[in-house]
One Martini backbone bead per residue (centre of mass of N, CA, C, O) as a GRO file, in nm:
protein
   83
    1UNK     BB    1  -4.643 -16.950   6.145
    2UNK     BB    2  -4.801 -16.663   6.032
    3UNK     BB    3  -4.823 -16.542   5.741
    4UNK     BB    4  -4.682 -16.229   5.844
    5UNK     BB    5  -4.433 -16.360   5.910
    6UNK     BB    6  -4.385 -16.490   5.634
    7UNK     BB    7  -4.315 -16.234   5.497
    8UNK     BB    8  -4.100 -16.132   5.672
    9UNK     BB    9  -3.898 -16.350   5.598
   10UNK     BB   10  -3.614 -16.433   5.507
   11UNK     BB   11  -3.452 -16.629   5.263
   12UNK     BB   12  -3.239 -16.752   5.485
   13UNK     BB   13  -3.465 -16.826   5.707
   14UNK     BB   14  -3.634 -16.983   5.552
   15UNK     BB   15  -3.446 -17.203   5.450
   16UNK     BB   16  -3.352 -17.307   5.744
   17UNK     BB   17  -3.645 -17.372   5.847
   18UNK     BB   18  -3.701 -17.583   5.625
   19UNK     BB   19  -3.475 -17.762   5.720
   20UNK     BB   20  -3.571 -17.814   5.981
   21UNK     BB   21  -3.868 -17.939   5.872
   22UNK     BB   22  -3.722 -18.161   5.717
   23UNK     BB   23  -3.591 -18.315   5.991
   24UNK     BB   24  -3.871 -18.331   6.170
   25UNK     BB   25  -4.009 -18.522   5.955
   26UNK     BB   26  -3.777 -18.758   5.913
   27UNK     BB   27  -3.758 -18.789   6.211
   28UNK     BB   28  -4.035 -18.968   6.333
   29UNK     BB   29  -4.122 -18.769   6.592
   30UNK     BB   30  -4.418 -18.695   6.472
   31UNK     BB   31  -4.741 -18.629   6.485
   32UNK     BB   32  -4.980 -18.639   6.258
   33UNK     BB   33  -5.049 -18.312   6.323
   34UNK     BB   34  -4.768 -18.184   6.342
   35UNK     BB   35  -4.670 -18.253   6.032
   36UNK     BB   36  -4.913 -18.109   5.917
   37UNK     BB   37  -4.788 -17.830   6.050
   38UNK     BB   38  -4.502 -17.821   5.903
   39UNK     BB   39  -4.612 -17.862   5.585
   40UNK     BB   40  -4.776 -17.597   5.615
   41UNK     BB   41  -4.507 -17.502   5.705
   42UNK     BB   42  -4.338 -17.522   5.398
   43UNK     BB   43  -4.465 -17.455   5.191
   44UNK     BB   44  -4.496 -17.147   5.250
   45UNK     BB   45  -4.166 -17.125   5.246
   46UNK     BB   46  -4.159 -17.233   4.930
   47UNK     BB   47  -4.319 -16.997   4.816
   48UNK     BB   48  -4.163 -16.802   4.897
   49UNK     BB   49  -3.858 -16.892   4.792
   50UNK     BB   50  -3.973 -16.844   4.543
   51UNK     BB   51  -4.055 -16.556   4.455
   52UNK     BB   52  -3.777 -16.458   4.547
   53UNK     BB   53  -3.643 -16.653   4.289
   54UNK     BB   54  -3.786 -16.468   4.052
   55UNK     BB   55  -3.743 -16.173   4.121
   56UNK     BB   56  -3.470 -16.228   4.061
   57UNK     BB   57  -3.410 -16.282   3.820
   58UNK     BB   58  -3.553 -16.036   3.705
   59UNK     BB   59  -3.363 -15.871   3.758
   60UNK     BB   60  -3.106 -15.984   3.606
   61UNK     BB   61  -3.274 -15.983   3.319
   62UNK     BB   62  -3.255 -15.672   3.349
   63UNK     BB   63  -2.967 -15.603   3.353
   64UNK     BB   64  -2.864 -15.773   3.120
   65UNK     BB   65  -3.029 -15.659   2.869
   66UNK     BB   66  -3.013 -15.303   2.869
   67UNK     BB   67  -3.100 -15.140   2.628
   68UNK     BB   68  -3.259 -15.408   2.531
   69UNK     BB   69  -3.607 -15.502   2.598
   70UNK     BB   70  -3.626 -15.677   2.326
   71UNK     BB   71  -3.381 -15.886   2.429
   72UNK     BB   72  -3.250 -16.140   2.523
   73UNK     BB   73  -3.098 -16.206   2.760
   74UNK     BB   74  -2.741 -16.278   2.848
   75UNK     BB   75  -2.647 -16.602   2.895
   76UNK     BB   76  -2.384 -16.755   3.097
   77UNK     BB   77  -2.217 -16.994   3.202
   78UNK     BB   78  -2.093 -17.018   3.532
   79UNK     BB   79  -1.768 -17.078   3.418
   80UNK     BB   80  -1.758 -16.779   3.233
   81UNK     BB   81  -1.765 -16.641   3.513
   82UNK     BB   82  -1.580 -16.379   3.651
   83UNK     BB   83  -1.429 -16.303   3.987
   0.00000   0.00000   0.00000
C-alpha cells in the first residue's frame, strides 16, 4: 500500500487492515522482510488512524463548546448520555 493509497483509505477500511496486518504478524508465518514491510504499512495506517480520530475529537469538541469557544467543551461520561 503506498502512501497516495493509505490517504485515500477509509477509517474503517485502515482499521480492519491494521488488524489483518496484526493477525498476519502474530502467526509467526511471516519472513524477516515481510513482516517489515508489514510494520511499515502498520505505523502508517496507525498514523491515519490517529489524525483522523483526533480530526474527529475536534470536531465533537468543537459542536459541545456552543456559542462560547473560550469556555471548554462540555464533556459527560457516556453512561449519563441517553440515545
Amino acid at each position: 500500500m503506498g502512501a497516495k493509497q493509505t490517504k485515500e483509505i477509509k477509517f474503517e477500511e485502515a482499521l480492519a487492515r491494521l488488524e489483518k496486518i496484526v493477525s498476519e504478524m502474530e502467526s509467526g508465518d511471516l519472513q524477516l522482510d515481510d513482516m517489515l514491510k508489514k510494520f511499515e504499512e502498520g505505523r502508517k495506517l496507525v498514523q491515519l488512524c490517529s489524525a483522523e480520530l483526533e480530526s474527529i475529537r475536534q470536531r465533537i469538541e468543537k459542536v459541545t463548546r456552543g456559542d462560547n469557544p473560550a469556555e471548554p467543551p462540555a464533556v459527560e461520561p457516556l453512561d449519563l448520555i441517553k440515545t
